[in-house]
N, C-alpha and C positions, 0 to 999 in steps of 0.2 A: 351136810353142808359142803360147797365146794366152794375153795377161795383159788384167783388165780394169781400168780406170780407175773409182774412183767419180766420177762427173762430178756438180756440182749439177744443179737442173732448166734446161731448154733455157733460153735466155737471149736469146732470138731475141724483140727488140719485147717485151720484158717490163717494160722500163723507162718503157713506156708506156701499158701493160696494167692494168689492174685484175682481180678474180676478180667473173666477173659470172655468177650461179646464177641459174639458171632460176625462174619463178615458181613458187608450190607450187600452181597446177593447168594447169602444161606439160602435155599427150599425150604419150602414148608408143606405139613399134609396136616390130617385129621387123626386123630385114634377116636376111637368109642367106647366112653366113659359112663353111659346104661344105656339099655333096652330093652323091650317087650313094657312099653307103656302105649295108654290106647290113646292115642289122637295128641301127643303133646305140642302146644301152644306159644309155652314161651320157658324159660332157662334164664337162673340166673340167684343171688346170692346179695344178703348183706355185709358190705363194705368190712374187708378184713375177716371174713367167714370162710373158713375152708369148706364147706357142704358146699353142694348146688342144689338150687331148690325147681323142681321142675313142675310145671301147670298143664294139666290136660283139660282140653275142651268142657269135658265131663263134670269137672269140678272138684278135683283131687288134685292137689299139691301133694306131689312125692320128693322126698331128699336122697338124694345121692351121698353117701357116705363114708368113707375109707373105700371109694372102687365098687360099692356094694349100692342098691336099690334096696329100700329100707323099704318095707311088706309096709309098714302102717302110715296111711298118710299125715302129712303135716295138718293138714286140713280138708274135710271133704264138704264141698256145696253140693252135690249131686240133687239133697230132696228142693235145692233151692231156684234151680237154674233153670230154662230153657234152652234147646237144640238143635232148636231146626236152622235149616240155612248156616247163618253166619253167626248164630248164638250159642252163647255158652258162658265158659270163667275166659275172658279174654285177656284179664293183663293185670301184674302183681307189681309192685313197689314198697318194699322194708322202708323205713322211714330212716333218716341219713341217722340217730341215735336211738336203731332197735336193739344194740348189745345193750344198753339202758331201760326204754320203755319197753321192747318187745313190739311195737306198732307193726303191722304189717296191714298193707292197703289194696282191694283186690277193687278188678271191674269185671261184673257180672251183666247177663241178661236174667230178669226175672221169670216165672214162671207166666207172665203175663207179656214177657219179649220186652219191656224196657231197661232201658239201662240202671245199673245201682253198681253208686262206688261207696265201700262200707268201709271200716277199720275192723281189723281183728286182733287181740293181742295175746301175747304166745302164754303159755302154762308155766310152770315149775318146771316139767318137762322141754326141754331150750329143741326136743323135736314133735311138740305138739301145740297147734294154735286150739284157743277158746272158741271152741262156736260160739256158746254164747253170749261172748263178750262182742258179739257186734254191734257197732255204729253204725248208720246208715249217715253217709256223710252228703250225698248229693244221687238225684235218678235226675233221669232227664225219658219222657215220653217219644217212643220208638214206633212210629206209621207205621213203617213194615221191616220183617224179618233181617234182611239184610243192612248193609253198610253201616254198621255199629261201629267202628275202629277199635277201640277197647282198651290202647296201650295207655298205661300211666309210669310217670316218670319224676323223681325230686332232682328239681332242679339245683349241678352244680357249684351254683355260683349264688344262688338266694337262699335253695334249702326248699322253695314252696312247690306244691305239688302241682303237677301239669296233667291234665286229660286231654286224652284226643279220641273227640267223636267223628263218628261220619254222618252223610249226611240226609242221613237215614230211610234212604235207598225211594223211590223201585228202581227206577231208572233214570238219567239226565236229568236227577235231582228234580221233579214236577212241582214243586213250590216253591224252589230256588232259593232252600234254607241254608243254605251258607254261604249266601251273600247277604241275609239277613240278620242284622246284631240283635235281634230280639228273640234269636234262635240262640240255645246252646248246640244246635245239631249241625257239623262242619266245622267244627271249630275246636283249636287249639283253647282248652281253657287253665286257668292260673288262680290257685287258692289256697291258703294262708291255712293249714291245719292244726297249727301249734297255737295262735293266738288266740283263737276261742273254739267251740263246739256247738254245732260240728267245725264249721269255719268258717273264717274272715275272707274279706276282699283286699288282697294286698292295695296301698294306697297306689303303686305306682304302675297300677294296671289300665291301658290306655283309655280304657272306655268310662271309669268313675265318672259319678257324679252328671253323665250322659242321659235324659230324658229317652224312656223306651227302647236303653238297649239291655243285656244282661252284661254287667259287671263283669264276671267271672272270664268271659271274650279276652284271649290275651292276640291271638293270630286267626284267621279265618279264610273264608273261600276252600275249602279241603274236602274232597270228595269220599275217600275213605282211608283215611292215613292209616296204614298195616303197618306196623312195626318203625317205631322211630328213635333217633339215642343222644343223648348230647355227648359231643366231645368232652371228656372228664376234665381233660386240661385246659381248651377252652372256653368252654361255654356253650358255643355254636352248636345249635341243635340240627339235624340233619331228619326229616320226614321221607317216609317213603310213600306217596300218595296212590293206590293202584286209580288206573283211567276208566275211562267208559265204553268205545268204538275203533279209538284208534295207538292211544301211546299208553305208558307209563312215567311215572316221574318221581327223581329226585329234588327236593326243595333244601335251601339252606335260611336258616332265619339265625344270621350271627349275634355275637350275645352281644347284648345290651339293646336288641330291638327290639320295639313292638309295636302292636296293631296290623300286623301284616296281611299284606289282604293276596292269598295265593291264586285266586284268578278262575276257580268251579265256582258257578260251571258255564262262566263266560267264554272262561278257557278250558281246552284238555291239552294241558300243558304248552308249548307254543302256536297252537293252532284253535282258530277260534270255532265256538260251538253254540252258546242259544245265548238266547237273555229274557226267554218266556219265562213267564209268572216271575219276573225280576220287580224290584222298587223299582222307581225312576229313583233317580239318582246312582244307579248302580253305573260303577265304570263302565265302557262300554270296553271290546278287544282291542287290545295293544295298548290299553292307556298305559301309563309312564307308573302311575301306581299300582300297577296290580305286578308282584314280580313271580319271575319265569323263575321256570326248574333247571338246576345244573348240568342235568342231563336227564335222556330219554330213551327209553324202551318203545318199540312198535311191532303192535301186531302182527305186521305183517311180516317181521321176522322171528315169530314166533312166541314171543312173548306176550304175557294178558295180564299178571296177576303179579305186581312188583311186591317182593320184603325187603323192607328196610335194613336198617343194621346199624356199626358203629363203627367212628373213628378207633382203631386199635391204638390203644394206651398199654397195653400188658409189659413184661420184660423180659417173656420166654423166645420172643421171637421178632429178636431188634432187626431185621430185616424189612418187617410190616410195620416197623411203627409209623404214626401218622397216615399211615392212607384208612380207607373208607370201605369198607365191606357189604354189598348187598345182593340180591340174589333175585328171581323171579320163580313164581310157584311153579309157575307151569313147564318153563323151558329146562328148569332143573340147572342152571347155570348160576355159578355164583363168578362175582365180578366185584373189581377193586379199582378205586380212583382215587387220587390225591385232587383236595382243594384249598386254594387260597383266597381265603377271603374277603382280605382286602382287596387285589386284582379282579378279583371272580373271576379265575381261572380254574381249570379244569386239566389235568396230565395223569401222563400213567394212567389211562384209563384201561384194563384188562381181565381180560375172561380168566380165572384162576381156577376152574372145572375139573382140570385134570391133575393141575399140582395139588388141589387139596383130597383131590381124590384117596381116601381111606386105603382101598388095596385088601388084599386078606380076602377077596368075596365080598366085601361089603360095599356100598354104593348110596350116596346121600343124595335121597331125592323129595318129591315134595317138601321143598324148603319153607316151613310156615312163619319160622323167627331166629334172629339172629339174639344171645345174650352175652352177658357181661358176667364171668365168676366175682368174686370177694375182691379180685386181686387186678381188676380188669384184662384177663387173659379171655380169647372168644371164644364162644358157645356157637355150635350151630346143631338147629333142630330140625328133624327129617317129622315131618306129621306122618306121613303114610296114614294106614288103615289099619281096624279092629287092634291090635295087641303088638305092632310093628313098629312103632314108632323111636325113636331112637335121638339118642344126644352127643355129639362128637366134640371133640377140643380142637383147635390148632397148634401146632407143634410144631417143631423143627423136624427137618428127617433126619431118622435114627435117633428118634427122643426115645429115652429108654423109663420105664413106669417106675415108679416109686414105691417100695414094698416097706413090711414090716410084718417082723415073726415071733411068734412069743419062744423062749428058752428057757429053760427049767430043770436043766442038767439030769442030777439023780431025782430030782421031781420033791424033796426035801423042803426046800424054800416057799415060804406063803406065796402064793399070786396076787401081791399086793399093787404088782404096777397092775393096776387094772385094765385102763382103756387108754386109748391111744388113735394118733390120726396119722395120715400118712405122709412123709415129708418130701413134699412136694416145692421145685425151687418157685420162690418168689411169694411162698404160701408161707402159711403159720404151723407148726409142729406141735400137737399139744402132749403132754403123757400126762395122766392122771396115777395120784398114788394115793393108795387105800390105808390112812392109817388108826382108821377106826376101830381095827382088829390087833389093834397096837397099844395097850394099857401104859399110859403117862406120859403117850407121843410128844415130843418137845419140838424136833426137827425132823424133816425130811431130806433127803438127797438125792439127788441125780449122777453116778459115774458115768465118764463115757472113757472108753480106752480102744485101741485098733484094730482089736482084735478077742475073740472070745476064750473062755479056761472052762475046767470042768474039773472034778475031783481035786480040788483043794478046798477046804473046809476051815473054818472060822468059826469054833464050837461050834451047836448043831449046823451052821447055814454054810451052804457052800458058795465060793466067790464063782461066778459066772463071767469073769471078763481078765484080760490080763494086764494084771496089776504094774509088768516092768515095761509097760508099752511107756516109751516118752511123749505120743500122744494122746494127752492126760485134759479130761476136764470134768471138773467139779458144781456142781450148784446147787446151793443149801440155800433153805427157808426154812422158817417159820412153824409150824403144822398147826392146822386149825384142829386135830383130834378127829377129821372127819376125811372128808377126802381132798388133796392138794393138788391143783391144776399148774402142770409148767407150762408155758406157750413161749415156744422161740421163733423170730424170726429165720427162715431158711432163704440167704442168700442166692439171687437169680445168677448164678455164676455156675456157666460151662462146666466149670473143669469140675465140678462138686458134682455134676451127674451120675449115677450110679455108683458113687461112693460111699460103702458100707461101714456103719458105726455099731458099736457092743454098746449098751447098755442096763448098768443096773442101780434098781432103786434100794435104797439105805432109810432106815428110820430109828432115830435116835429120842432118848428118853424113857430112863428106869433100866430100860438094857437095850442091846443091838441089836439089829433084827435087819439080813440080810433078803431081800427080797429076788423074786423071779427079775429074768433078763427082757430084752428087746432087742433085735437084727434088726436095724433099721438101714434101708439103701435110699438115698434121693434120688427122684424121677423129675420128669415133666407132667405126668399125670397119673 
């Protein structure tokens, strides 16, 4: 049994600490936080979760774990998916209370090439989901191979679940199904997963109660929206729509709209294109309802294949905040823009290529999706090819990595601090203690002190930290008899970078029982 402690934030030299933020034109790069995964997809983490949880084409969710790539997958769809083209496991979403139910909600190609977004929910094991426990929540029938979009996302400001389809290819859209509401294919869709099973139609979704449209329709006109995010703080969702012959585009649908009609494949992006096999009724180019992209990518400077991304919300790198992060597959550039939405303005638009550039030999290229960790810090994923693939952070330059080392002096002491995460600023620190191996555990304890000891002994156990340090902190619970979870907050504060703490675990009840240590340094990753 594992019970967890709310613990305040770490308390280690905090009494003498200030929060000291970066200036606002600090540099930023990348470090690389795994690789050797085949064809990775999308990156990214439930809310307060220190893993990252990464999705390959293939149909393997692997976890990134203490700096480590963890051998067994979260979950593997491999016997369930198809691959060709643009198929696969295309897009994962935890539900906003999976530290509670465990939901976790994926979009797939089947092995028949349509689309299925199912519910999976995790084990006992908090790093293994239930195959079997799938739900089949919604499919939608896929013409052909291509323009599947794939991404799903719960929305921050309602909680319901958002799908984005394309629109379901060959080319210049030949049916002209996303400009049709009787299509779910091009289409932003919006559905209530909590309220019944599979699920509801939010009430205040634009199209209710509409004669021969589908419900679910929240935004539309979208040709193959590749990776899209909401602003965590605002609301505003931000699409990245890849084009057909000549642009790419960025689309903004600020929060509280809906029914948005984004103009495929009338439009490709501000320039007009067909209106074959259209309804009548369909807007024609430039109507006043159909809205234009905030900005554009064009082929003829290189670019083909746009990835979305996200307003950065993090608070490792108060330099980025608020602006907007996206990239193109093909030019390998990644680019940041600030926007305003009330004005629908557009600044600071810039190629950031070379300052997020990694360094070390290493080089991020085929950009397939930008994510979000626990803590909204960015993910960026490099797809490459066979077992290349790879996942980077954003950082400040000269972010220094967050370690942790087991101690154990004369090797006397039980290794009762069992496991442990890494602490990471702006993340959660967990250390687990073992007191099962503890006959009439009553309390656990956590020391921390400035510095480490060795050969002083405390009947059999030796103390592992030093005791006259007046950088002293203490934290007692509870014990459940089994194993005891600490989780502290680790303040996003500079000056606590590579700041090394001792720690050791104490278990009280019947007798004393001094346990192995922990070297723990904060990093940025």
């Amino acid at each position: 049994m594992t019970f967890r402690h709310a613990i305040p934030p770490l308390r280690v030299a905090l009494c003498a600490a200030f929060l000291l933020l970066a200036p606002a034109s600090a540099q930023v790069t990348t470090k690389l936080i795994a690789s050797g995964l085949s064809r990775p997809l999308w990156a990214g983490a439930p809310a307060g979760d220190e893993r990252v949880f990464v999705a390959t084409k293939g149909g393997g969710i692997r976890i990134v774990q203490n700096g480590q790539l963890l051998v067994t997958p979260y979950l593997n769809l491999s016997g369930k998916i198809s691959l060709g083209g643009e198929q696969g496991l295309l897009g994962v979403a935890f539900h906003p209370n999976y530290a509670s139910n465990g939901f976790v909600f994926v979009n797939y190609t089947d092995l028949a090439g349509n689309t299925v977004i199912s519910r999976f929910t995790v084990t006992t094991d908090p790093n293994l989901a239930d195959l079997a426990s799938e739900l089949v929540v919604l499919t939608a029938t896929q013409p052909f191979a291509n323009h599947n979009g794939g991404d799903l996302h719960f929305g921050p400001l309602d909680g319901y679940l958002y799908i984005f389809l394309g629109d379901g290819g060959d080319a210049n859209d030949p049916a002209c199904r996303a400009q049709k509401l009787n299509s779910s294919l091009g289409k932003c869709l919006r559905i209530d997963v909590d309220s019944a099973t599979p699920y509801a139609i939010p009430p205040s979704n634009p199209f209710v109660g509409q004669v021969g449209v589908r419900e679910e329709v929240f935004h539309y006109g979208l040709r193959n929206p590749w990776r899209n995010g909401f602003d965590r703080l605002t609301g505003d969702l931000y699409i990245g729509d890849v084009g057909q012959d000549l642009r790419e585009e960025i689309d903004v649908a600020p929060a509280g709209s809906a029914g948005l009609n984004f103009g495929w494949k009338v439009m490709e992006g501000t320039r007009c294109n067909s209106t074959v096999s259209c309804l009548a009724g369909t807007p024609p180019c430039n109507d006043p309802t159909l809205v234009l992209p905030i900005t554009e990518l064009l082929h003829s400077d290189g670019s083909f294949a746009i990835t979305g991304g996200y307003v950065y919300r993090g608070c490792a790198c108060p330099s980025e905040y608020g602006k907007y992060f996206y990239a193109d597959f093909i030019d390998n550039k990644i680019r940041s823009l600030q926007y305003d939405v009330p004005s629908g303005t557009v600044s600071n638009l810039s190629d950031r290529t070379a300052e997020l550039a990694p360094g070390g030999g290493l080089a991020i290229r085929n950009i397939a999706s930008f994510g979000e960790d626990g803590f909204g810090e960015l993910l960026i994923i490099d797809e490459s090819s066979s077992a290349m693939g790879e996942v980077f952070k954003m950082v400040p330059v000269g972010a220094a990595p967050a370690s942790a080392a087991v101690r154990n002096g004369a090797g006397g002491n039980r290794a009762c601090l069992s496991s442990f995460s890494l602490p990471i600023l702006g993340n959660v620190w967990e250390a687990r203690v073992d007191a099962a191996g503890h006959p009439g555990a009553a309390l656990t304890m956590l020391v921390g002190y400035a510095g480490p000891n060795s050969g002083v002994f405390l009947g059999a156990n030796e103390i592992l930290v030093d005791t006259s340090s007046a950088r002293l902190f203490r934290v007692l619970a509870s014990s459940t008899g089994g194993t005891d979870a600490f989780r502290f907050g680790v303040p996003c504060d500079v000056a606590l970078a590579g700041l090394t703490t001792y720690v050791q675990a104490v278990i009280t009840g019947g007798s004393l029982e001094l346990c192995n240590a922990l070297d723990v340094s904060t990093g940025y990753f």
